[in-house]
N, C-alpha and C positions, 0 to 999 in steps of 0.2 A: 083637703089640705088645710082649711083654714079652720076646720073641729081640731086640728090634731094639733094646730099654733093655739087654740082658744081654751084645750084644757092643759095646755101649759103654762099658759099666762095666769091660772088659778091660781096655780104651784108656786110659782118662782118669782111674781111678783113682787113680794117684798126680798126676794133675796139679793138684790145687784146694788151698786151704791145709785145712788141719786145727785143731779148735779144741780147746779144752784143757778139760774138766770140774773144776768147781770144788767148793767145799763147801755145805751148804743152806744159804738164808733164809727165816725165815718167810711166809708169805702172807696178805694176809688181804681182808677181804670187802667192806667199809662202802665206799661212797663217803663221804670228809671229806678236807678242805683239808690239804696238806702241812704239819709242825709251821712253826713262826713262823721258828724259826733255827736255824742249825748248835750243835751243841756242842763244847765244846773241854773236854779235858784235859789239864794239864801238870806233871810230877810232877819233882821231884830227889831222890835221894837223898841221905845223908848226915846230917850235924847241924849244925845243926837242917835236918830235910827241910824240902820247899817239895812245897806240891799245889794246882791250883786246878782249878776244876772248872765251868762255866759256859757259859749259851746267850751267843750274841754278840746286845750291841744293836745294833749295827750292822756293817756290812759284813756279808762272805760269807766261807768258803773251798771252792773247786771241786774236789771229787774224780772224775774223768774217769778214762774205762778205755779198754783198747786194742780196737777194732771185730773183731781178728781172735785174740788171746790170752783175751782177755775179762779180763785182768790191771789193776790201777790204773795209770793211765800220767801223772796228775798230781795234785798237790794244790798248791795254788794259791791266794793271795786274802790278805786283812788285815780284822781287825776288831777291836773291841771288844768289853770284859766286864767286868764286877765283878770289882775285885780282891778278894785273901783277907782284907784289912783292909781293906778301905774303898775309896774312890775309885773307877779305874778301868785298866785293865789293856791291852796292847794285845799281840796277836800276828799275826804274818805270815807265810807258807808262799812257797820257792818250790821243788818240790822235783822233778822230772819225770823219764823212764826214761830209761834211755842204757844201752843193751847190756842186760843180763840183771840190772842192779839197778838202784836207786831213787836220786839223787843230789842236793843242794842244800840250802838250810837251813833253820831255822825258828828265832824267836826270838819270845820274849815279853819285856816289860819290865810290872812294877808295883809304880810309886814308892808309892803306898800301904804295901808290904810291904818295900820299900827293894828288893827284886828283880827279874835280869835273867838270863832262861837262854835259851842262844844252844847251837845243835850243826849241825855240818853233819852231813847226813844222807849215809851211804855204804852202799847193801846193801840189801836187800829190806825191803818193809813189809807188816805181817799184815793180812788183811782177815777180821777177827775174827767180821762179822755184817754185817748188809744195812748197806750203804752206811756201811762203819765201815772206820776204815784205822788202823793201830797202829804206830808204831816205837819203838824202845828202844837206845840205845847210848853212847858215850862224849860227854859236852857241856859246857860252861865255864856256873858261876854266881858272878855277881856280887852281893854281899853286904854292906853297912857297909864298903866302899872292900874288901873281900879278894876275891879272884876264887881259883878251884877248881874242879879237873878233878872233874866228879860221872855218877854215873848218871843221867841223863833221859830221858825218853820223853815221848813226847804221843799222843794221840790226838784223834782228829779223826771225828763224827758227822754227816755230809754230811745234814741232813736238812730242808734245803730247797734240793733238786736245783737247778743251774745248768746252763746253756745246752752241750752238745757231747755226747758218746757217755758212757755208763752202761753197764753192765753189769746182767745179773741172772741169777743162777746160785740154781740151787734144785735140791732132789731129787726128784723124782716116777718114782711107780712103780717104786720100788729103783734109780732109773737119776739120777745127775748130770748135768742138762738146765744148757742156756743159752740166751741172747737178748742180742743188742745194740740200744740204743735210743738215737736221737739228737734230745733236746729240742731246740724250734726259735732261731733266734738272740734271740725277744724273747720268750723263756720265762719267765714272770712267777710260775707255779702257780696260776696262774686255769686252768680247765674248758681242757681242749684238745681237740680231733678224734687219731683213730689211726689210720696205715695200719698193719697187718700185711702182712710181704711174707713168701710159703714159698718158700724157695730151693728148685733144684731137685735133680736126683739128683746127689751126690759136692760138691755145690753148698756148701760154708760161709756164713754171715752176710758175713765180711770178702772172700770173692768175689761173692759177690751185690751189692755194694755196688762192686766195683771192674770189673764189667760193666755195674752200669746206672746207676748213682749216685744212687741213689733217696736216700738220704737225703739227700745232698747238694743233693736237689732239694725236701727240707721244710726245709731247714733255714731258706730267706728265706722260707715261705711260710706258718709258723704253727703246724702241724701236729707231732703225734709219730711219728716211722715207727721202729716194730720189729723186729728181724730173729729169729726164733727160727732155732735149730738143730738140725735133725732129727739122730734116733739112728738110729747108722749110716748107710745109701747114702744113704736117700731118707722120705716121709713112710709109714708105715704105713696098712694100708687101702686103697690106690691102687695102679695098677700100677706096680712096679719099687721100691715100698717096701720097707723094711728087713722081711722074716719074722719075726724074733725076737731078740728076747723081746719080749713083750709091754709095751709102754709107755706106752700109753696113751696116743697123741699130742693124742686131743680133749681130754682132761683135764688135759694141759699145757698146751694152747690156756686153756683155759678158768683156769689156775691165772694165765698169763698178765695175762689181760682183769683179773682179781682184783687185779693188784700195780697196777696200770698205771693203774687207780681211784683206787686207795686209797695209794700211795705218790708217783705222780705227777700225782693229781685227774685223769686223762682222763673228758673228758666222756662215760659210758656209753651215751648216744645215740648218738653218732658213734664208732662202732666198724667199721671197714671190713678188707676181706682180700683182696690181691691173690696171684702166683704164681704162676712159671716150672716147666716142666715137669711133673716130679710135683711140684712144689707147686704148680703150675696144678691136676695133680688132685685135691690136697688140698683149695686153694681150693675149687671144686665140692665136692665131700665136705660141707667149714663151710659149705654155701650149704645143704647137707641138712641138716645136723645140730645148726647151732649158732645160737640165734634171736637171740644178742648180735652179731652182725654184722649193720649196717645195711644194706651194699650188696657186691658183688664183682666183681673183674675177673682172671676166670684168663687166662693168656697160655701158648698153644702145651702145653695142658693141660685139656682138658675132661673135661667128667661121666662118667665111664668105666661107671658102674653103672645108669645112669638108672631102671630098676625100682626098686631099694633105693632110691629118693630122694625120702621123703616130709617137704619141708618145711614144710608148712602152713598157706604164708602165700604171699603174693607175695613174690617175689626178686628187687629192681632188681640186674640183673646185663650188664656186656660179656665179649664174647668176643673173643677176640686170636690169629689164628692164622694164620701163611702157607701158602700153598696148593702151597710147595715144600718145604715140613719133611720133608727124609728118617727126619726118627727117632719122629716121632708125626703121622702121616699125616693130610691135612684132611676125609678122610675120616671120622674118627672127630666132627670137628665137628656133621655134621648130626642124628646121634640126639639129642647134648646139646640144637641148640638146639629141636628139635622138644619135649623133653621140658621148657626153659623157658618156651615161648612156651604151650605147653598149659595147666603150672602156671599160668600168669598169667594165662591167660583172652585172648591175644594174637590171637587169631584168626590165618588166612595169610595176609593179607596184608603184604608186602613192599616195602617201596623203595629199591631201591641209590641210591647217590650216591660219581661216582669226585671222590676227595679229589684235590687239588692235588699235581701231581708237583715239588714243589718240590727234590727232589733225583735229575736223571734220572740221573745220572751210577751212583748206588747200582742202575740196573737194576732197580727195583720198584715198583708203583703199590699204592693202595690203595682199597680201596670199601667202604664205611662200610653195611649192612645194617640198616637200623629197619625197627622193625615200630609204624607209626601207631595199631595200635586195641589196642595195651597199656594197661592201668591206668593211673593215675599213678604209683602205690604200686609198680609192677610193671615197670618198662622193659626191654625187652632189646631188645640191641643187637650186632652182628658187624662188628669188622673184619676183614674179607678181604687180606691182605697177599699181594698178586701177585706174584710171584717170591721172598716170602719163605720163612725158611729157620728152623731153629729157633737162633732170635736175640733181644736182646731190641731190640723198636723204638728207636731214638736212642740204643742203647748202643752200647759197644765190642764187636763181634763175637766168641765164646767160637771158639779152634782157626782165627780167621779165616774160607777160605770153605766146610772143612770140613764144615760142618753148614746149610751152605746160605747164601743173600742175607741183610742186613739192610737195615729200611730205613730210612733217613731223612726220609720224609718226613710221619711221624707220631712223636713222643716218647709211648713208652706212658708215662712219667712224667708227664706232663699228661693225656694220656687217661684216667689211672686217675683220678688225684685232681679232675680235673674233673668228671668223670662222680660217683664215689662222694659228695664231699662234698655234693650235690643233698641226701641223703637223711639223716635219723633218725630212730630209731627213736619209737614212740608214750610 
């Protein structure tokens, strides 16, 4: 198996995007509710300066990053605050990428302080600390009827995340790791569910997403879906993972679940993990290793170890694989699922069911594998994708027909999340 990942990686190597390693954030552990409101900062200098500093009572501003840069790609929104004298103050952002810098404006006005600082924004913006964005450069304030070119800056404390793509970049294990994460459209910061998906070998978050549209498919449906980004090829651990150095991938998983609590209130019960290729085999892996995931669906990536694989517990888990994958052979499916259904106490028997060929024209069927005297706590389940190839169900086909058939007449994007959300933890 790992000649058949090794002269792939010849191939395809440069074909996937690449992401870009950032600087750390801290992490931290508590499940508690996101803070109330964004913070804002707005400074001028000169004489007499101008500074305010304040959580908005109302409104928002959206700090949003790019799914394949991991970069800010907007800041966004209008609200209020206490002015520095009294009253009440108001600022607006619209400021979003275009090319290789940051462009648009932002202005505050507070009659309170008889103050109004306006800059259009041209050039890049720091992103100082978790979900904090900084600019500083030439802006007009207005003052007792005089207006004046001054130094301004503002900043902007995003810290009651809004609805679209997030970034999180951290350092673990001497290595600058990432994750794209896309809250859903009526993202409130009330408790939410989480898919993790592990992209696969050469695989980036911003192609993972532009083969199977997973996030795209939480976004009207509620849920938080996370992309981490493996260091180097593939996931460590598994086969056709990256060898070295040692990074630690479970305790990046796990630094993960930690932010995703505690910065964007995920409800720690409903912790799910899905995963293409080798991150199918990662998936399996977190189905062994890790008790904070409620349920899994690896895809065209099963349990490669099954001896090492003492989870402890029952594991509602589907399996996702065609039975024409030239590059991870369906062969390898049946030791995994023998060694889940044992876990579980599943007994043998078996009942196929061929699913609806609602799209013959793709040349693929499907038969859906339960196993009736599983637990409840415990499901497992196989689908058999007939003529499939290593693709992802209802996505856009990676190299076309390269790597074999896909099929349409199953969406692993509902397969996964319909199956998974059944379940959380105790």
């Amino acid at each position: 198996m790992d000649s058949q990942f090794a002269a792939v990686r010849r191939g395809l190597g440069a074909m996937l995007l690449t992401g870009t390693a950032l600087s750390a954030v801290p992490a931290g552990t508590a499940h508690a509710a996101p803070p109330a409101a964004d913070r804002v900062t707005v400074t001028a200098a000169g004489s007499p300066a101008y500074s305010l500093t304040g959580e908005l009572s109302s409104g928002a501003i959206a700090v949003l990053d790019n799914v394949a840069s991991y970069e800010t790609n907007k800041i966004q929104g209008a609200g209020t605050l206490p002015g520095a004298e009294g009253g009440t103050a108001n600022v607006s952002f619209d400021i979003v990428r275009e090319g290789f810098g940051m462009k648009g404006t932002f202005t505050l006005k507070d009659p309170g302080a008889g103050v109004e600082v306006s800059a259009n924004v041209s050039g890049e913006v720091a992103v100082p600390g978790e979900a904090t964005v900084k600019w500083e450069g030439s802006g007009t304030v207005r003052r007792g009827g005089a207006t004046s070119g001054r130094r301004v800056s503002f900043t902007v404390e995003d810290r009651r995340p809004d609805p679209g793509d997030h970034a999180v970049r951290i350092t673990h294990a001497g290595q600058a790791r990432n994750a794209i994460l896309r809250l859903p459209d009526d993202y409130d910061g009330s408790p939410r569910p989480v898919l993790f998906h592990f992209p696969g070998l050469f695989e980036t978050p911003g192609a993972a997403e532009f083969f199977g549209r997973m996030a795209d498919y939480a976004q009207s449906r509620g849920f938080i879906m996370i992309t981490p980004e493996h260091y180097g090829v593939g996931w460590q651990g598994v086969p056709a993972g990256t060898p070295s150095p040692d990074v630690d991938d479970p305790g990046f998983v796990r630094r993960l679940q930690d932010i995703l609590v505690e910065r964007f209130n995920a409800d720690p019960r409903r912790l799910y993990a899905s995963g293409m290729s080798n991150g199918g085999f990662f998936t399996s892996k977190m189905a062994c290793d890790n008790d904070r995931f409620a349920a899994f669906v690896p895809v065209s990536g099963q349990l490669s170890d099954p001896g090492a694989c003492r989870p402890g517990r029952h594991v509602p888990i589907v399996l996702i694989h065609g039975d024409g994958d030239p590059l991870v052979s369906y062969a390898t499916v049946q030791p995994a699922l023998d060694f889940w259904t044992r876990n579980n106490g599943c007994g043998t028997r078996t009942v196929p069911t061929n699913l609806p060929d609602t799209a013959p024209d793709d040349n693929t069927t499907v038969v859906r594998h339960d196993h009736p005297d599983c637990p409840a706590d415990g499901p497992v389940t196989l689908y058999q994708i007939k003529g499939g190839g290593h693709n992802w169900p209802g996505g856009t086909p990676f190299l076309g027909p390269f790597l074999g058939g896909t099929t349409y007449d199953i969406d692993a994007n509902a397969v996964i999340w319909d199956f998974v959300s059944r379940y959380r933890l105790p």
